[in-house]
Backbone bond lengths (Angstrom), bond angles and torsions (degrees), N, CA, C in turn:
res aa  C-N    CA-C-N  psi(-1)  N-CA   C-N-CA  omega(-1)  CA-C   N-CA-C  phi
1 X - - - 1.459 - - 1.529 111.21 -
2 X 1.774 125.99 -55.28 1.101 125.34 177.84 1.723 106.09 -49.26
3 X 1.529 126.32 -45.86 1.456 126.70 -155.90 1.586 88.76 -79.33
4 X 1.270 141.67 -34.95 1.301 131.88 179.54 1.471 124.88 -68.19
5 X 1.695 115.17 -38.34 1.009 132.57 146.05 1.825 114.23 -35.57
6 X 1.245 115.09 -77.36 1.611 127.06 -162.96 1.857 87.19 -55.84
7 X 1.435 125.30 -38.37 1.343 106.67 -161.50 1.188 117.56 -87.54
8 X 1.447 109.37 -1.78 1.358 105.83 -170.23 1.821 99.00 -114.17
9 X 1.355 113.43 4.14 1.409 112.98 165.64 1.693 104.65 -78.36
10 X 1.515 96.89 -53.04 1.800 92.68 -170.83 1.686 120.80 -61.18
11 X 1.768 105.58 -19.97 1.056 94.91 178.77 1.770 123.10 -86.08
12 X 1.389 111.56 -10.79 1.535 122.93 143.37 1.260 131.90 -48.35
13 X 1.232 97.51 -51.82 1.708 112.03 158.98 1.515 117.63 -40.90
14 X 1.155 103.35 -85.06 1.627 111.44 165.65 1.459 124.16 -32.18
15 X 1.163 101.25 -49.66 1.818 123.38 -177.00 1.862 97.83 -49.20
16 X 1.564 99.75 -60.19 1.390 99.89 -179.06 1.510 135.23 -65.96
17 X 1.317 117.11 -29.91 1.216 145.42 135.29 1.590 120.07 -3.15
18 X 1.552 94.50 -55.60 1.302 111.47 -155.46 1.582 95.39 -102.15
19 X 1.498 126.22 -34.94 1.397 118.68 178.88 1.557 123.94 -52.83
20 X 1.578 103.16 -42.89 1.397 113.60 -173.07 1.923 93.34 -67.41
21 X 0.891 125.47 -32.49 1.566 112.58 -176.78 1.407 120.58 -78.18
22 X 1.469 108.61 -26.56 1.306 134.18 -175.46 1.664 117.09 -90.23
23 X 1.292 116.95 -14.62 1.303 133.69 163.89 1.265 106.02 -86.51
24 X 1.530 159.91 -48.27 1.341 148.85 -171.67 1.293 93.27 -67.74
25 X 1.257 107.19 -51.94 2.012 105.89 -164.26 1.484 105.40 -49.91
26 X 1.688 109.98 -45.46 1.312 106.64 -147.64 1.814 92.57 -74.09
27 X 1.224 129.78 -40.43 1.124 152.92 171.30 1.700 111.41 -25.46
28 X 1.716 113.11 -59.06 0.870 123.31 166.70 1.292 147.41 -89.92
29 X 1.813 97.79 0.73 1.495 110.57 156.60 1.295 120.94 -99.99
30 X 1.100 114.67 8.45 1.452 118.54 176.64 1.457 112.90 -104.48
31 X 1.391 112.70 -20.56 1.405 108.16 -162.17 1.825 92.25 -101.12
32 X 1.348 118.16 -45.54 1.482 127.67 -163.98 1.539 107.59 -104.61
33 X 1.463 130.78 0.06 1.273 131.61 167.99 1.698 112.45 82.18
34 X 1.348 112.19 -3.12 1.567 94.33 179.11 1.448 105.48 -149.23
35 X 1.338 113.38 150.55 1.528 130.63 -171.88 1.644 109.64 -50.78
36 X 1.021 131.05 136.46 1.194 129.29 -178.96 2.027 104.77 -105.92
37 X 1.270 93.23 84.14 1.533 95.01 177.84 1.275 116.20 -83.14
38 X 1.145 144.60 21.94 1.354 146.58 126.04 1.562 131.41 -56.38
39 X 1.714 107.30 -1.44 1.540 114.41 -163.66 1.552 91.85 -81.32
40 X 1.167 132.92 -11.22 1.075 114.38 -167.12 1.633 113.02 -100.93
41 X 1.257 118.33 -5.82 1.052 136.24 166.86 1.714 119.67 -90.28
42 X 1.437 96.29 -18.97 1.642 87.80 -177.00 1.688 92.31 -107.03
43 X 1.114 119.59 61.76 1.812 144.89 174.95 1.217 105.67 -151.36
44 X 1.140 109.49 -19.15 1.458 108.68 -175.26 1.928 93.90 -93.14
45 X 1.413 107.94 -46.61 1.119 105.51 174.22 1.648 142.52 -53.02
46 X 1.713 88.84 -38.21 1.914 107.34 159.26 1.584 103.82 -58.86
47 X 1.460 103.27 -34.52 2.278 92.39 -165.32 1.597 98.14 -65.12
48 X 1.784 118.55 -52.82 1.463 127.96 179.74 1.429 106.71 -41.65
49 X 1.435 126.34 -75.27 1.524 126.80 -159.98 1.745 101.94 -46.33
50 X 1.612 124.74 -52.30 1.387 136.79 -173.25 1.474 97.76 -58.96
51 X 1.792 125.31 -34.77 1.274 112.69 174.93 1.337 132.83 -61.60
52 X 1.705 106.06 -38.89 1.371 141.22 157.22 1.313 117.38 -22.14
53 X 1.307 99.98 -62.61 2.010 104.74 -174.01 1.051 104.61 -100.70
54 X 1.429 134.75 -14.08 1.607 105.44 161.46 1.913 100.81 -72.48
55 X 1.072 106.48 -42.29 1.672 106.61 -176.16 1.684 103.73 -31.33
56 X 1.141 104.21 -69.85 1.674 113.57 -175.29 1.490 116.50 -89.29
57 X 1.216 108.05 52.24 1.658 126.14 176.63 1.273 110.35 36.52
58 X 1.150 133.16 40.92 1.151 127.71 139.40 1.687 142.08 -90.46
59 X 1.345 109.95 124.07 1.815 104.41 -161.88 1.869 118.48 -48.69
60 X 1.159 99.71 122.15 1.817 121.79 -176.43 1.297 92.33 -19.02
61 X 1.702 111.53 -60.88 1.647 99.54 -137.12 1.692 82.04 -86.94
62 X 0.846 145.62 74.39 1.584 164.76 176.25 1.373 111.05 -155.58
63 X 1.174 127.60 -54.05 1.430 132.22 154.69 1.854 118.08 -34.75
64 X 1.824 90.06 -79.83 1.318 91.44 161.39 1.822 150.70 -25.92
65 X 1.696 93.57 -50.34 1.540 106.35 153.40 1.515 129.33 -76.74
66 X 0.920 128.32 -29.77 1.486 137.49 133.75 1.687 130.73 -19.78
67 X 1.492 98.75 -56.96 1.836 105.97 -172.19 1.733 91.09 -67.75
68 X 1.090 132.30 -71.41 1.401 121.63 -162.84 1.645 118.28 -38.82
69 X 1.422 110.35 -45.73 0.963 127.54 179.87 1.733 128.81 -60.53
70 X 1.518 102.64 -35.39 1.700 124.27 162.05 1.190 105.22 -57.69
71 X 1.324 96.86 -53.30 1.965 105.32 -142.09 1.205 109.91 -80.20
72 X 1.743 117.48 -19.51 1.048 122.49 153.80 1.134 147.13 -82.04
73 X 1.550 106.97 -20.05 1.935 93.02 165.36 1.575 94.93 -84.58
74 X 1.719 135.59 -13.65 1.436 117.70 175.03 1.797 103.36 -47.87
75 X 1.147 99.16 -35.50 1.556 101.26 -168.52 1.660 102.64 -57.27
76 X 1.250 108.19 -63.49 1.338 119.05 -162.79 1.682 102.89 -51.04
77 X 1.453 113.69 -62.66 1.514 95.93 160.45 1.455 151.72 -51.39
78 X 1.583 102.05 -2.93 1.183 105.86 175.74 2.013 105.36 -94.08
79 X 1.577 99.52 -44.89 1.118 82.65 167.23 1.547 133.38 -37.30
80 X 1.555 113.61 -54.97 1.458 129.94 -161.29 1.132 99.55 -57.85
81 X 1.207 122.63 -51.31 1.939 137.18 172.84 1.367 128.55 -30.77
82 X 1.426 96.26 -65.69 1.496 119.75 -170.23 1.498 122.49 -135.59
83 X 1.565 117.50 -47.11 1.072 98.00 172.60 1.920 135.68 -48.57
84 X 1.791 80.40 -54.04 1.814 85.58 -170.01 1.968 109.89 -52.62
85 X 0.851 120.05 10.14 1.669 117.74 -163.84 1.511 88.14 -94.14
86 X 1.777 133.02 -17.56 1.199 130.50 -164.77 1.468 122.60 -121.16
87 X 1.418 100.69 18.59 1.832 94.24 -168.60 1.394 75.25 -74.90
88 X 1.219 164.15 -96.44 1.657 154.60 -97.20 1.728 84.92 -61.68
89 X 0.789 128.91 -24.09 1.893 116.39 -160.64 1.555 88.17 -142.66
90 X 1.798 107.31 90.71 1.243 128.94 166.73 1.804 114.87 -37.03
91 X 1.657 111.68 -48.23 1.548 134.55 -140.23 1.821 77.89 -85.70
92 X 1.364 108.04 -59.57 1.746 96.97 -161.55 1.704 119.87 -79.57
93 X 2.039 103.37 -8.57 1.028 92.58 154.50 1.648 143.76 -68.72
94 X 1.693 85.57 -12.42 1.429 91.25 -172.62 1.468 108.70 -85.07
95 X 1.295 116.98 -22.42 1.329 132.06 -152.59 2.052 93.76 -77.47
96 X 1.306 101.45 -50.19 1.675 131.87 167.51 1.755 108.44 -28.64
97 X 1.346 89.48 -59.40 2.220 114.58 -175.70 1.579 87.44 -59.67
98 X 1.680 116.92 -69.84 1.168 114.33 -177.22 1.536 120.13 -45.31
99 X 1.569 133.51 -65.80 1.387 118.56 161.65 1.452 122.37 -23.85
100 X 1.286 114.99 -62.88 1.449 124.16 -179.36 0.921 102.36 -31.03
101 X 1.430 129.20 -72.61 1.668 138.61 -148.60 1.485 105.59 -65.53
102 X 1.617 93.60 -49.44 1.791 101.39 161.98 1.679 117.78 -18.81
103 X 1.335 96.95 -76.80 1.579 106.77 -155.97 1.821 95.17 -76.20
104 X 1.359 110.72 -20.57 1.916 98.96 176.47 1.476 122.69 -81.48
105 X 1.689 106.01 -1.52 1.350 123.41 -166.31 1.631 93.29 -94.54
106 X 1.683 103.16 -59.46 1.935 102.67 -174.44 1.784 93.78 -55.23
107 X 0.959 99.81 -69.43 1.538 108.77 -156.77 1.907 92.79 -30.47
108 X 1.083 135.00 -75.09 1.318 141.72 -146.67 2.018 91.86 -84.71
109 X 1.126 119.01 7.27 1.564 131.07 131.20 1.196 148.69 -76.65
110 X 1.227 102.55 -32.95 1.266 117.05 157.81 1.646 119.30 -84.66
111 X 1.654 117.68 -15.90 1.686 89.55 176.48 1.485 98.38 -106.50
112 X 1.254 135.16 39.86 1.317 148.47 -151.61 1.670 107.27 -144.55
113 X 1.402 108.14 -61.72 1.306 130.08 -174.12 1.592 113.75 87.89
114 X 1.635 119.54 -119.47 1.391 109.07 -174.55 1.717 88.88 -127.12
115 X 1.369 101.34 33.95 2.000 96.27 -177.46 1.718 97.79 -102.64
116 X 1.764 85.30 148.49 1.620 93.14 170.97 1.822 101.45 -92.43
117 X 1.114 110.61 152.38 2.073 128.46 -168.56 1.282 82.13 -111.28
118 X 1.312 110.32 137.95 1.141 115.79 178.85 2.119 94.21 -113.21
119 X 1.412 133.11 137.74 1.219 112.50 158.51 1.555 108.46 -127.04
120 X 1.393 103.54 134.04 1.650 99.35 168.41 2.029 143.32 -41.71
121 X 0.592 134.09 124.30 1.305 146.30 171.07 1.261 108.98 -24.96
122 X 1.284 142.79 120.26 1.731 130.81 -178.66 1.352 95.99 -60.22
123 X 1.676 105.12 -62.52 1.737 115.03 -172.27 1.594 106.73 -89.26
124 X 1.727 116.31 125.20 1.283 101.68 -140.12 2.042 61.33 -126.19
125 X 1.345 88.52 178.93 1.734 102.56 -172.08 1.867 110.17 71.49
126 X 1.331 95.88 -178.58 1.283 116.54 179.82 1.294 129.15 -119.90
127 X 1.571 134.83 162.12 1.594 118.67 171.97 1.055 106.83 -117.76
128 X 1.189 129.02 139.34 1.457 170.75 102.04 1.612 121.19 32.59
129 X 1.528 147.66 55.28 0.791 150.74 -136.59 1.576 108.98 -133.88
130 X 2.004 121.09 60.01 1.159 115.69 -174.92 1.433 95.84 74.58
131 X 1.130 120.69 -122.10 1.791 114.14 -150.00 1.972 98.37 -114.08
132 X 1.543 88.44 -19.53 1.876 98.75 -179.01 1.665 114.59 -71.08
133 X 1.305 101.22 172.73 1.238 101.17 -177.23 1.386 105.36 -160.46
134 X 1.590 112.77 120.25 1.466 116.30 -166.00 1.766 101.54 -115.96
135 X 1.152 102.01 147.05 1.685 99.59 170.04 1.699 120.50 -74.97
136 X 1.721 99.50 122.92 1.177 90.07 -179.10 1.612 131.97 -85.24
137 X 1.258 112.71 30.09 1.543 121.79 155.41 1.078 107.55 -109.80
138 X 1.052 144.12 -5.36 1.398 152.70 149.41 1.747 109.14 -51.07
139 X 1.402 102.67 -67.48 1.605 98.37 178.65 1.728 103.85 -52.52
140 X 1.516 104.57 -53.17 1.347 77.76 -153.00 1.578 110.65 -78.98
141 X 1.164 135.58 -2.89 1.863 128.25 151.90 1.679 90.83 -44.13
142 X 1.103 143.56 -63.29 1.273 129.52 -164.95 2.114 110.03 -56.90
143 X 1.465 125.05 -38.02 0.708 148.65 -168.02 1.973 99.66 -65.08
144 X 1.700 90.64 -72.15 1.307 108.93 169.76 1.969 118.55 -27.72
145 X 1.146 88.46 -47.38 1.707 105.70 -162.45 1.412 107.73 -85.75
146 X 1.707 98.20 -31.92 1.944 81.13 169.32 1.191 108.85 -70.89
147 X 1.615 119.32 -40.03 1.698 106.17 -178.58 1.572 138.15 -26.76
148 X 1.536 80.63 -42.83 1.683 115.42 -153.71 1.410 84.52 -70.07
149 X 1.726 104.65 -65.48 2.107 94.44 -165.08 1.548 107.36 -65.33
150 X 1.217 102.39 -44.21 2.103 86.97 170.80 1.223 109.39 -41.49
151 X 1.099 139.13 -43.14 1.566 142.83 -147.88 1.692 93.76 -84.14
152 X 1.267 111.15 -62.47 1.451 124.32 -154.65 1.458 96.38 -66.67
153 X 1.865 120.40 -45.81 1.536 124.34 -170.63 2.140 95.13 -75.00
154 X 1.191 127.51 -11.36 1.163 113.84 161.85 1.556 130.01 -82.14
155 X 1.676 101.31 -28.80 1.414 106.74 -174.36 2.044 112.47 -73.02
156 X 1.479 89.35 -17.93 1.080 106.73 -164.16 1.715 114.00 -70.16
157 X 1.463 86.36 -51.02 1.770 120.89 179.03 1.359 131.26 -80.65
158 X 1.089 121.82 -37.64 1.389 134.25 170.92 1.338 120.55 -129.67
159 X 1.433 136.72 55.22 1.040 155.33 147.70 1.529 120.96 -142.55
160 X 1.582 113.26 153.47 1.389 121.82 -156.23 1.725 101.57 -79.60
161 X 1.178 106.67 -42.44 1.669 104.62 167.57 1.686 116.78 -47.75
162 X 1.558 119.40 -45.50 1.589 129.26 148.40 1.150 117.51 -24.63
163 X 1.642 107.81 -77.11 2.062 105.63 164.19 1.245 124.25 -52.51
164 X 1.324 122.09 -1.48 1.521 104.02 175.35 1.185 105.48 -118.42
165 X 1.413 113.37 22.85 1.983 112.27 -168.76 1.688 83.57 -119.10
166 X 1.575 112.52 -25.11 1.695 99.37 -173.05 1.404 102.09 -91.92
167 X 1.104 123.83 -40.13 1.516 138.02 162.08 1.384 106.99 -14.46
168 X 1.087 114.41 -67.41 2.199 141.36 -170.50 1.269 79.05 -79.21
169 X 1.592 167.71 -24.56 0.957 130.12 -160.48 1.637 100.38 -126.11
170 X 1.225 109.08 -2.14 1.616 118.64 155.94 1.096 123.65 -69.97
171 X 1.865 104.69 -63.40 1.723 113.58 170.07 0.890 95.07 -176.09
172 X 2.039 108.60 106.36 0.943 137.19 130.64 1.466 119.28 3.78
173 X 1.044 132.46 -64.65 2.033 140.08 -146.89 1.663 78.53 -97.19
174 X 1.104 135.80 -47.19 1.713 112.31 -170.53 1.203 124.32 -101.37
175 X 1.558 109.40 12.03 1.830 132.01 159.31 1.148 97.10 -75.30
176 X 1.488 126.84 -59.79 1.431 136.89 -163.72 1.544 91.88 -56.19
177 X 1.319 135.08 -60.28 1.908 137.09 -151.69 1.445 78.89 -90.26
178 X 1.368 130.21 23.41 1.801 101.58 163.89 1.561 108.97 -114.99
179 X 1.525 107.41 -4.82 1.431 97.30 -178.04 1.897 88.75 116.27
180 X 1.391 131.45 -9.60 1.646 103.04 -177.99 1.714 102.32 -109.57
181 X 1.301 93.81 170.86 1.699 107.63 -151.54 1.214 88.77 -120.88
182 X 1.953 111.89 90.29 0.921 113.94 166.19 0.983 141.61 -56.20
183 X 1.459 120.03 -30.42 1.481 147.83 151.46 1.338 123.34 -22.69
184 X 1.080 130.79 -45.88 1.534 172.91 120.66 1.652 107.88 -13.02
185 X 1.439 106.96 -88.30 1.440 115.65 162.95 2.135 130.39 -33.59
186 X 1.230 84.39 -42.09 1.410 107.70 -168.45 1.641 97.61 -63.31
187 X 1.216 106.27 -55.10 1.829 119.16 -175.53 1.067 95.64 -64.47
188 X 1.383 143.80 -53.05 1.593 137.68 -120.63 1.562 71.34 -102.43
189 X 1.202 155.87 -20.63 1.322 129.41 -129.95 1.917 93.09 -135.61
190 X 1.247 114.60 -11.90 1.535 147.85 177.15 1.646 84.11 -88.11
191 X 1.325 119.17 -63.91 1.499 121.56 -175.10 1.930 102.47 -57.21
192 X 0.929 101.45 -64.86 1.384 103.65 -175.53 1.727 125.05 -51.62
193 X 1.463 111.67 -20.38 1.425 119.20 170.74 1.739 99.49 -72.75
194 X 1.540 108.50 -50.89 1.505 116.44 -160.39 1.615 99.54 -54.25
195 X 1.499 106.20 -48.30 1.817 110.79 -165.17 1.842 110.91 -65.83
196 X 1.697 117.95 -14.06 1.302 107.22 -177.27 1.496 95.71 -88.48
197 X 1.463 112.23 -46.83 1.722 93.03 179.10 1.247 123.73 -54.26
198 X 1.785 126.08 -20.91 0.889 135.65 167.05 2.098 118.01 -31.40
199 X 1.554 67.45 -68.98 1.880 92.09 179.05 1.224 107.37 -52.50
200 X 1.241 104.80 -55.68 2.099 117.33 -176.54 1.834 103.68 -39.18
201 X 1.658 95.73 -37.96 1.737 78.38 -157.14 1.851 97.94 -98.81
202 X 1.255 107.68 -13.42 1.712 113.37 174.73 1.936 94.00 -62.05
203 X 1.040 118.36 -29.46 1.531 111.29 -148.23 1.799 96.70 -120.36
204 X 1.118 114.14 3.41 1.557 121.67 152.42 1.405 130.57 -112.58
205 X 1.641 117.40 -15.95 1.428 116.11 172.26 1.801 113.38 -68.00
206 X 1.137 130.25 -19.28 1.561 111.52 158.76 1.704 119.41 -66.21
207 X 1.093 112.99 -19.21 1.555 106.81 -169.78 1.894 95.36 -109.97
208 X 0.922 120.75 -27.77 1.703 116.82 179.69 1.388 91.73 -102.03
209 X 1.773 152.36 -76.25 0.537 120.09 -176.52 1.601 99.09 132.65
210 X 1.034 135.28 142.72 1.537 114.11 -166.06 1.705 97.71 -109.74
211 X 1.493 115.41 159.08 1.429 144.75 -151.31 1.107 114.05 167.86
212 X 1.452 129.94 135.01 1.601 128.49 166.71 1.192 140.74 -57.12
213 X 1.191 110.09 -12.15 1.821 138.61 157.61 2.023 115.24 -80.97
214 X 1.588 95.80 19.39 1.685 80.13 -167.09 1.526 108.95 -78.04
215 X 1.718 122.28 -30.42 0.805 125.26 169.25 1.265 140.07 -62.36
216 X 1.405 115.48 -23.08 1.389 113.95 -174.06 1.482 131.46 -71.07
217 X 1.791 101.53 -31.20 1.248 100.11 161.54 1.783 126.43 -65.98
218 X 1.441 120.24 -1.01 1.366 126.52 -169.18 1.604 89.19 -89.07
219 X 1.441 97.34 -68.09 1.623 90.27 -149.90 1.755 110.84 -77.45
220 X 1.552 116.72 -5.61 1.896 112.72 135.98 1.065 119.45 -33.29
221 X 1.554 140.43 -71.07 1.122 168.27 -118.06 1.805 106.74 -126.39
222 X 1.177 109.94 -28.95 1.813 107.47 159.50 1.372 88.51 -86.51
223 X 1.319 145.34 -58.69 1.437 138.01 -128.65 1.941 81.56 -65.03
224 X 1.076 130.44 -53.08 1.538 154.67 -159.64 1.470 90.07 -61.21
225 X 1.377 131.59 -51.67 1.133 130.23 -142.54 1.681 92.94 -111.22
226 X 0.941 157.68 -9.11 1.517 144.05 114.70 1.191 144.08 -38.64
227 X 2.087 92.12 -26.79 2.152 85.46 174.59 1.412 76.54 -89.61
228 X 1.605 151.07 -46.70 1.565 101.07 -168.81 1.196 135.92 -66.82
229 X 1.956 107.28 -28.65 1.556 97.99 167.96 1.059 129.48 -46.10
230 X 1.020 124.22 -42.97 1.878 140.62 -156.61 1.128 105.11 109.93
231 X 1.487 126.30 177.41 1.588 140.77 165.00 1.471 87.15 -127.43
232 X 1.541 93.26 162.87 1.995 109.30 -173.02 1.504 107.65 116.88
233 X 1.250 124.17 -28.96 1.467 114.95 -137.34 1.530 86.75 -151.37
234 X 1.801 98.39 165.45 1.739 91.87 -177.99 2.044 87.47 -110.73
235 X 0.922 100.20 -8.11 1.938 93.24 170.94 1.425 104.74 -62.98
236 X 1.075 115.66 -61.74 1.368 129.69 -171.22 1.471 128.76 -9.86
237 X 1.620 94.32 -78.27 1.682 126.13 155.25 1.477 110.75 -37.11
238 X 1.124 127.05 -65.96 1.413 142.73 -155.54 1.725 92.96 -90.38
239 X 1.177 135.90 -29.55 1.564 105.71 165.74 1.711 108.86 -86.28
240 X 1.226 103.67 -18.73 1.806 94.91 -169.51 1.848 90.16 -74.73
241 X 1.750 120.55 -51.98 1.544 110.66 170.08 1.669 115.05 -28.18
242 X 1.098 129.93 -54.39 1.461 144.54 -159.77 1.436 101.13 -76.69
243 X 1.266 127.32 -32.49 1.589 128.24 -172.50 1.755 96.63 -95.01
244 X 0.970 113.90 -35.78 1.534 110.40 -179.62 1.382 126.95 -83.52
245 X 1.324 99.02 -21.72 1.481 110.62 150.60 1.627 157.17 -78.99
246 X 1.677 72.87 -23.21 1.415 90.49 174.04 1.702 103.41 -101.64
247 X 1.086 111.01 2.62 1.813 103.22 -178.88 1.856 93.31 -110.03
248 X 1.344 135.60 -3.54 0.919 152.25 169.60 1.484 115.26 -76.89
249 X 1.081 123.50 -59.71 1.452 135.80 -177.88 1.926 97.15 -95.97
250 X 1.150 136.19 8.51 1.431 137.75 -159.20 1.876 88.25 -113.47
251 X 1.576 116.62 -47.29 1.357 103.99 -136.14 2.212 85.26 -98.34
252 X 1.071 101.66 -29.58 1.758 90.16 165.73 1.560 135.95 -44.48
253 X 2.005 107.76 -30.85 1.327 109.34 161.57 1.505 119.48 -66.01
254 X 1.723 121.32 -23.09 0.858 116.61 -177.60 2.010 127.70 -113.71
255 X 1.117 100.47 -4.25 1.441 115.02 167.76 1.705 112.57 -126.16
256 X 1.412 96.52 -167.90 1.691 91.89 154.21 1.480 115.73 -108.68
257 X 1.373 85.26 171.98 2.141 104.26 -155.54 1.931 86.56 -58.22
258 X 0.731 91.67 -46.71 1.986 99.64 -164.74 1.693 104.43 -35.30
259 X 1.748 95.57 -66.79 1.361 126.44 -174.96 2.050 106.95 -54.79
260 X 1.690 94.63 -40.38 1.611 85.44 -170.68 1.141 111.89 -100.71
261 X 1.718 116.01 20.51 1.589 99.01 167.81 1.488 101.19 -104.12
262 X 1.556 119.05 1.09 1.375 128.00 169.93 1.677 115.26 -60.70
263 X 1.688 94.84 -54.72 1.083 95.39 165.59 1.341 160.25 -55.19
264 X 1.254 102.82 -27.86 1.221 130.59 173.32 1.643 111.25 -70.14
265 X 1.316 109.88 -57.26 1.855 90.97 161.06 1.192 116.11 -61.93
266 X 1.357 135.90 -22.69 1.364 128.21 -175.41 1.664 102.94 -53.84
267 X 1.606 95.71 -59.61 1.307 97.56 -154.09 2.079 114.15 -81.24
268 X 1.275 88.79 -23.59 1.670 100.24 153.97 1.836 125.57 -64.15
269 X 1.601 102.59 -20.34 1.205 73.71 175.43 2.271 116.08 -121.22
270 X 1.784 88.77 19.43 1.645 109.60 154.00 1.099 114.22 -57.70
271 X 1.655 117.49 -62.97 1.160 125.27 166.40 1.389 143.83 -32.52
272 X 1.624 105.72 -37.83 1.868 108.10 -168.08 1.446 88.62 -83.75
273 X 1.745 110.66 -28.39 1.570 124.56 -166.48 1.833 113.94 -51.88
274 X 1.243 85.98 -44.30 1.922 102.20 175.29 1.279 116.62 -87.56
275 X 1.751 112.53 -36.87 1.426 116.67 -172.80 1.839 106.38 -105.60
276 X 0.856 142.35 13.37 1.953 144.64 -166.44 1.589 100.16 -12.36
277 X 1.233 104.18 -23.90 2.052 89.29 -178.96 1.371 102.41 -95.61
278 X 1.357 126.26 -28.05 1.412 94.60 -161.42 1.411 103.86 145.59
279 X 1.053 114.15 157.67 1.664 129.66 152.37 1.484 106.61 -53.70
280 X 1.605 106.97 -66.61 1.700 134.88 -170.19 1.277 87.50 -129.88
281 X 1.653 100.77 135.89 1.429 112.46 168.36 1.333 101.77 -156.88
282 X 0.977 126.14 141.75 1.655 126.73 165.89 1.626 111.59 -122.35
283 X 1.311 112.02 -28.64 1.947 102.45 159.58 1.396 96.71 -159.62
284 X 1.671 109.79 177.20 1.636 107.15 -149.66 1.359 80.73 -124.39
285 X 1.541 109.73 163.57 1.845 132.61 -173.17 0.838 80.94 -108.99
């Protein structure tokens, strides 16, 4: 009972982990047509900034609120820069995200080197559950993350900035003849993918631990967890995150780690094989 309990906390854990990374992506392949392979680097970038201010005595969860906030107007300027010059050619924008991530991955290797940073836990100890015992920064990343998708599925849904982000991601050409500035939209919403991985990686470097490789296993594992969600939709993302996470952190209690991260593309990519749209899809990239 306790080992079923403990496994099915971490794989929530994980699950959540994976939404906040899996929500910008899905966000920004649905709205702008191409994978943003830099997401996995701008998680890496939330873990660095949170490393930053504890480094120079400043309190984590200050850091933490901070990385989203950097990493996201970095985003927005990168869009304005370079990305937007490439939506007409989906393939080299992606190829572009990928460079990017490139040079944010060496670079934040080189002022690092090949050491893992260790940063402390804001909420340090555990809670108390009968004879179990769960980490309490653990709960609250789970806590954290419902906020976030309530927050994000409200900003999305019932606000006028919402109608003009689904608007641009309906059709572009009759957002533009209504008066909204797609231009505008396009960045802020490029910004808005960058700032959750932001958070994702501020609010996972105490428990993973920071390294220049932290990202890569994320944005593998979102890239996976969007073609099953679907693109179109903000469910989409966030159930394929939740299935890839939880069969991710699910199949280590029961095989080995080696064998079950094999699996997991195996069986992720049966799936796109039978299903190509999606879990949820409302139109295809």
């Amino acid at each position: 009972m306790i080992n079923t309990f403990m496994a099915a906390f971490d794989i929530l854990s994980f699950g959540a982990i994976m939404v906040l990374v899996v929500l910008g992506l899905g966000v920004i392949a649905s709205m702008m047509g191409i994978f943003n392979f830099a997401q996995g680097e701008f998680v890496l970038l939330g873990a660095y900034i949170t490393y930053l201010a504890y480094r120079y005595g400043v309190p984590v969860w200050v850091g933490m609120a901070a990385a989203p906030i950097l990493v996201g107007l970095l985003g927005f300027v990168l869009e304005a820069l370079i990305i937007r010059r490439f939506y007409a050619a989906p393939i080299v924008a992606m190829l572009g995200t990928y460079a990017l991530g490139l040079i944010i991955r060496e670079t934040v290797r080189g002022l690092i080197g090949g050491f893992y940073l260790t940063v402390p836990e804001p909420i340090g100890g555990s809670i108390n559950i009968a004879t179990m015992h769960i980490s309490a920064w653990r709960f609250m990343i789970l806590v954290i993350t419902g906020f976030v998708m309530g927050a994000c599925y409200l900003l999305l849904s019932r606000t006028s900035f919402g109608l003009r982000i689904r608007a641009t991601m309906e059709n572009p050409a009759l957002a533009r003849a209504s008066g909204v500035s797609t231009t505008f939209i396009y960045g802020a919403t490029f910004a808005f993918g960058a700032a959750l991985a932001g958070l994702a990686g501020a609010l996972i470097v105490p428990v993973f631990d920071l390294f220049a490789d932290l990202g890569i296993r994320f944005l593998i594992q979102g890239f996976i967890a969007v073609m099953v969600g679907g693109v179109g939709s903000f469910i989409g993302p966030v159930a394929g995150a939740g299935i890839i996470g939880a069969v991710s952190a699910a199949l280590p209690w029961a095989v080995a780690p080696v064998v079950a991260d094999v699996l997991v593309f195996v069986l992720a990519i049966a799936f796109i094989k039978c299903r190509p749209q999606g879990l949820i899809a409302q139109r295809g990239v």
